[in-house]
C-alpha positions, 0 to 999 in steps of 0.5 A: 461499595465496601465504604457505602456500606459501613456508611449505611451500618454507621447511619443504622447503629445511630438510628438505634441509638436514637430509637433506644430512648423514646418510648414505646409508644412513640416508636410503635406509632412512627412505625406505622407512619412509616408503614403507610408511607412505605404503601403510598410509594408503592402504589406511585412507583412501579418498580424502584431502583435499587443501587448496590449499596441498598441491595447489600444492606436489604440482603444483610438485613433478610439474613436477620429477620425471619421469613414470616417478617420479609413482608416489610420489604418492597421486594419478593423474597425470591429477589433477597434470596438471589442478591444474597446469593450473588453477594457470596459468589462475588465474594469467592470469585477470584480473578480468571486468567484468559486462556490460550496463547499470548497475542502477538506483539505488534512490531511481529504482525507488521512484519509478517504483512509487510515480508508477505507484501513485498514477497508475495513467492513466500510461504509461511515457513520462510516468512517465519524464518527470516523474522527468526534471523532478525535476531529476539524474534520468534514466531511459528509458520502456523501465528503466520498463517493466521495473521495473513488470514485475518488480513485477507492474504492467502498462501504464497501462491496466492498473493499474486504473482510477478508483476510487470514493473518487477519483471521490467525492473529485473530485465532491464538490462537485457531488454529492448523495445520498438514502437511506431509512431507519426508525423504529419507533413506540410502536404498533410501526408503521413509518414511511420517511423520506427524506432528501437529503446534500451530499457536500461541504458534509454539509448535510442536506435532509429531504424527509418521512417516511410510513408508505407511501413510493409513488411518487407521494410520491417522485416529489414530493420529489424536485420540492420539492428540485429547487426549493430546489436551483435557488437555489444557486450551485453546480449539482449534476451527480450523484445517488447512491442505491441500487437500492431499488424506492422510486426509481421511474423517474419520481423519477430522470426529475425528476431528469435533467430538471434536469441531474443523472446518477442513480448507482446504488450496487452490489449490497450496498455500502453503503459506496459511499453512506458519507456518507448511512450515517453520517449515519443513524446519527448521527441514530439514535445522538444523537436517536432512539434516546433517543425514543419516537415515537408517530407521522409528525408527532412524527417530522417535528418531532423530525428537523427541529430535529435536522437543524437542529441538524446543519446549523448547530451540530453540528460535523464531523470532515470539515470541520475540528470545524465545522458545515455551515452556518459562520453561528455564531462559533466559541467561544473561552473566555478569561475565568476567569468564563466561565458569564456568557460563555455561553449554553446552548439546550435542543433536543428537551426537553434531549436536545441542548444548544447553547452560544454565546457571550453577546453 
């Protein structure tokens, strides 16, 4: 803006300089040419643009003429007046500074969402405490607060509780679960078989299978796994299964009798009990779905060597490609003749194969 102007009173000073030698005649008349083209435009355009530049000069130029004379311009003298006025405020405003508190860095805001989401138990005072335990980072409980309104996330009590995959997560190791499930035989019968799953370890315990699961059966396997579970180290606190009328009352009192706290699976979650899930199908998919039973002691001889082999060979995803009982070295191939270094074992006629090294 300031080099338009000095453009415009460099071009005006030639002008003048120019006018200075004609006559007076000559410039009275181009005076009125230009007078009369000056009303021809304004009867063609409504309303002119005007840039900043041409306001700036037109506002100078007002300051120098006296007010009887502002008829020449194409504009009111209310409107001279103004763009004067805004010239002088433009000139004394000085750059304000924002008020308030400086924003928050970025790399604070994310840690504060990330430390709510991951702990949703937190409140804004430990949440603003572990940011100052980083070390050259510092922010208030109140910045906190704010930041986690503006994300939609509430107080700590809010935020939503434990969830079931960290409760299954935290109590694995203390945790057992059972479930049923069926095979149909050759004479399309059907039979029930219940089993019983380690949640850390996988290990998997069956108790039997029948063809009418009552609760006088239940209940009795349920006392033959209390007895087994009595020898070990590690004392189980809870029991998952689902709400199937097959867990009577009394398979749940045996239980608790023992110490164990039984936990129903909601309504239609079969992922709530996802450990027992897989392991039914794994059974279907690598055993029986290659098989044709004829009957419950087929049944419980077949699911018994697999279970064996699920225990003790069988390797898990969960636990690193190893298997729940780690008796069985690992197999480690070095020699190029390495068929006199191993030693396949047939189970279930062939249908599993076991390899170990030769001693």
């Amino acid at each position: 803006m300031f080099l338009s102007l000095v453009y415009l009173a460099l071009r005006f000073v030639l002008q003048l300089l120019l006018l200075s030698v004609r006559s007076e005649e000559f410039k009275e008349l181009e005076i009125v040419v230009l007078r009369h083209e000056l009303a021809v435009v304004r009867r063609q355009v409504a309303r002119p643009s005007v840039q900043p530049a041409d306001r700036a000069f037109l506002a100078a130029a007002s300051r120098l003429l006296p007010r009887a004379r502002w008829r020449s311009f194409f504009v009111t003298p209310d409107t001279l007046v103004r763009w004067h006025r805004d010239l002088v405020r433009r000139r004394w405003t000085y750059p304000r500074r924002g008020c308030g508190r400086p924003e928050l860095e970025r790399e604070i805001r994310e840690l504060v969402l990330r430390f709510a989401r991951e702990n949703p138990r937190w409140g804004y005072q430990r949440i603003a405490g572990e940011i100052g335990g980083l070390g050259g980072l510092r922010v208030s409980a109140t910045c906190v607060r704010q930041i986690l309104r503006r994300e939609g996330l509430g107080p700590a009590g809010e935020r939503g509780g434990l969830s079931w995959h960290e409760f299954l997560r935290t109590h694995a190791q203390t945790m057992i679960s059972c479930d049923f499930f069926t095979v149909d035989t050759l004479w399309l019968g059907r039979l029930y078989v219940l089993f019983f799953i380690e949640l850390r370890s996988r290990r998997v315990h069956l108790a039997g299978c029948t063809a009418n699961p009552s609760g006088e059966w239940v209940a009795q396997q349920a006392r033959n796994l209390c007895w087994s579970l009595q020898e070990r180290r590690t004392l189980m606190r809870f029991l998952i299964h689902d709400r199937d009328s097959k867990f009577t009352r009394a398979f749940d009192e045996i239980f608790r009798t023992e110490g164990l706290e039984i936990i129903r699976t909601p309504f239609r979650g079969p992922m709530a009990n996802a450990v027992a899930e897989r392991f039914v199908r794994t059974v279907r998919a690598e055993c029986l779905d290659w098989l044709l039973i004829a009957g419950s002691r087929q049944l419980e001889r077949t699911l018994r060597t697999f279970t064996d082999h699920y225990n003790t060979h069988r390797p898990h995803r969960a636990l690193g490609l190893t298997p729940p009982q780690k008796d069985r070295p690992p197999l480690q191939l070095a020699a190029t003749d390495s068929d006199k270094h191993l030693r396949r074992r047939d189970r279930l006629g062939g249908l599993i194969h076991e390899y170990s090294v030769a001693a």
